[in-house]
N, C-alpha and C positions, 0 to 999 in steps of 0.2 A: 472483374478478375480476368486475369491475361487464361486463353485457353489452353493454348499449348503448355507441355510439363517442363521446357525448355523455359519459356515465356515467364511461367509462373516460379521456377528457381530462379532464376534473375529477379524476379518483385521481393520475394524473400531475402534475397543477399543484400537489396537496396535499404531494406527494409531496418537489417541490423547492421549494416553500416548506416545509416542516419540514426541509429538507436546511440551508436555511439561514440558517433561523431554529437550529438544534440548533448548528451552528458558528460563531454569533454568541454565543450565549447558554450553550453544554451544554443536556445534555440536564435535568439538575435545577432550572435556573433561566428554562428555556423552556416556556413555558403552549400547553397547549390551546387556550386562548381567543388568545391572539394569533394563533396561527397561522390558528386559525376565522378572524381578523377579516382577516388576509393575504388569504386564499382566500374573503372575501365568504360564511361560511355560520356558522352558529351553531357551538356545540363539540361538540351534538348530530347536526349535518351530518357535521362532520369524524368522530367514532364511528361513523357508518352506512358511512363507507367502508373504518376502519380500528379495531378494537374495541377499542384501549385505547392509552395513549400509547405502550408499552413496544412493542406491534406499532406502533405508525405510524413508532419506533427502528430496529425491526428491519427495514423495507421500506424504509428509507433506504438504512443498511447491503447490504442487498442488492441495492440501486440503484447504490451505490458500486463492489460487486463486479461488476456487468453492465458498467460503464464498462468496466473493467480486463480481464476477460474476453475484451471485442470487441476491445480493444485486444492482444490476448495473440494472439488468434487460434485456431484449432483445435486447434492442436496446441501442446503445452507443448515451448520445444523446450530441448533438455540442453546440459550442458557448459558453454564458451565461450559460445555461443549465449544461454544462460540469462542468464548475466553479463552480457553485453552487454547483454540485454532490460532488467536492471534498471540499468544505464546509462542506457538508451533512456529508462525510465519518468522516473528523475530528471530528463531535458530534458523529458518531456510534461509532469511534474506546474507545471513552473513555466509551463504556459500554464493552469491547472485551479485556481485559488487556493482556489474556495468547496469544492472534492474534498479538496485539502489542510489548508483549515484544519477538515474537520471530523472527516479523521482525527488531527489533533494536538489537537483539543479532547480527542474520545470517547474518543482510547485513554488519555489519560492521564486522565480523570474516570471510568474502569471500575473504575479501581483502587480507588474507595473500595467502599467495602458493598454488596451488593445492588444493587449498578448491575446495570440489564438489558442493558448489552451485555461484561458481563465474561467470560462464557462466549464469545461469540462472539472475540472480541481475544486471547483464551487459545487458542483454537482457530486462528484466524489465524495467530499467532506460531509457533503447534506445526505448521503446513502451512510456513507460509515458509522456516523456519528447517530445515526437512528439507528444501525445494528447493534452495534456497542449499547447505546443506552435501553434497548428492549433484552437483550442478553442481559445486563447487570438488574433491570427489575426480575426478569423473570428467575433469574440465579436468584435474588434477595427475597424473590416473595413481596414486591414493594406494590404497593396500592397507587393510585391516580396520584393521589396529593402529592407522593414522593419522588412521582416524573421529575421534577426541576434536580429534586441530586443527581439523579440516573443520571438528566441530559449535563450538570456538571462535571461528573466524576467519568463520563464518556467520554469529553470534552480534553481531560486531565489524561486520561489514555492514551489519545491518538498525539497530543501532544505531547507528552513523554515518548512514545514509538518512533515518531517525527526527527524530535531531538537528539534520539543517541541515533538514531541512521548518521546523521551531520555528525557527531561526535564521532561512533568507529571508521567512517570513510576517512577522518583525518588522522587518527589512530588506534587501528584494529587490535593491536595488542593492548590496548585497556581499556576496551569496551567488551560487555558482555551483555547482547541487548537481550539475548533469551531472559535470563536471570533476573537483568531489571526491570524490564515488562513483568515479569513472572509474580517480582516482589512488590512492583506497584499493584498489580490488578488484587493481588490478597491482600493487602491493605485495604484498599478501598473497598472489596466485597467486608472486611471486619468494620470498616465502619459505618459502610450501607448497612449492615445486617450483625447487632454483633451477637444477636441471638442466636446465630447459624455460624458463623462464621470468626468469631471472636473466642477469646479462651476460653470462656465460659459454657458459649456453646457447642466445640469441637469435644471438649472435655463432657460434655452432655451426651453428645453423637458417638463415640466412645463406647462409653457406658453404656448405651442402647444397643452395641455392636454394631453402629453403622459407619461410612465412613463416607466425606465430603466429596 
């Protein structure tokens, strides 16, 4: 980290001008040199604060996760609670467009070769996909045996999440990704759980004056 508060407002400006310039462009067809001429300093400049393009990648990326983090809060919280968060996140992400279009660029341009953010998108997926699937056992009350639907119907989550991002970046006005996250995640909790979570058993929970 640059010391000076000078120093370090310039790492920051560099920081989200390559945020979005990489989500206009990717990351393979986005220059050093534009981004230098964005941020006013040679490509020279831009290397003395960040030593190569693939780190000035990776402190994007990790600018993207600090968003989500504060936005998370301290605590991760479980269950229901979790599901709902990532409800929550589908209404924030559609006020964050330049956040969302530069994870539907990156993750899907990691996949080819040597991309330098494919380790990191493989490692994301491998965190998310174990939140999601410990939040919907522990939402359903699901035993060991029943980890393979959790890690499916987790699987079906993130990739529905994934998809309408690509779908409302290319048309915002008929996408409602709160809504359809919303609708898919109750689904799959009535058919993980329809004792809890199915007609039968809302209608049960109801009658006991409790409510889901």
């Amino acid at each position: 980290m640059p010391r000076s508060p000078e120093a370090q407002q310039r790492q920051r400006d560099i920081l989200h001008i390559a945020m979005d310039t990489f989500a206009a462009r990717g990351y393979n067809n986005a220059s050093l040199a534009e981004i230098a001429d964005r941020a006013g300093l040679t490509q020279a400049g831009v290397l003395h604060y960040f030593r190569s393009k693939a780190l000035l990648l990776t402190s994007v990326l990790e600018l993207r996760d600090q968003s989500d983090i504060e936005q998370l809060g301290p605590d991760r919280p479980h269950g229901l609670d979790f599901l709902r968060h990532l409800v929550d996140t589908a209404l924030r992400n559609a006020e964050r467009e330049g956040i969302v279009r530069l994870y539907a660029v990156l993750s899907a341009e990691s996949v080819t070769d040597d991309h330098p953010a494919q380790e990191y998108f493989r490692d994301r997926y491998d965190g998310l996909r174990s939140f999601v699937t410990d939040a919907l056992r522990e939402a359903c009350e699901l035993s060991d045996e029943d980890t393979p639907r959790a890690e499916n119907a987790a699987n079906a989550v993130i990739a529905v999440m994934d998809g309408l991002q690509v779908q409302w970046l290319l048309a915002p006005g008929a996408v409602d990704m709160a809504a359809s996250t919303d609708l898919v995640v109750t689904s799959l909790l009535a058919a993980l759980a329809p004792h809890r979570f199915g007609p039968d058993g809302r209608a049960r929970q109801a009658g006991e004056g409790r409510t889901k």
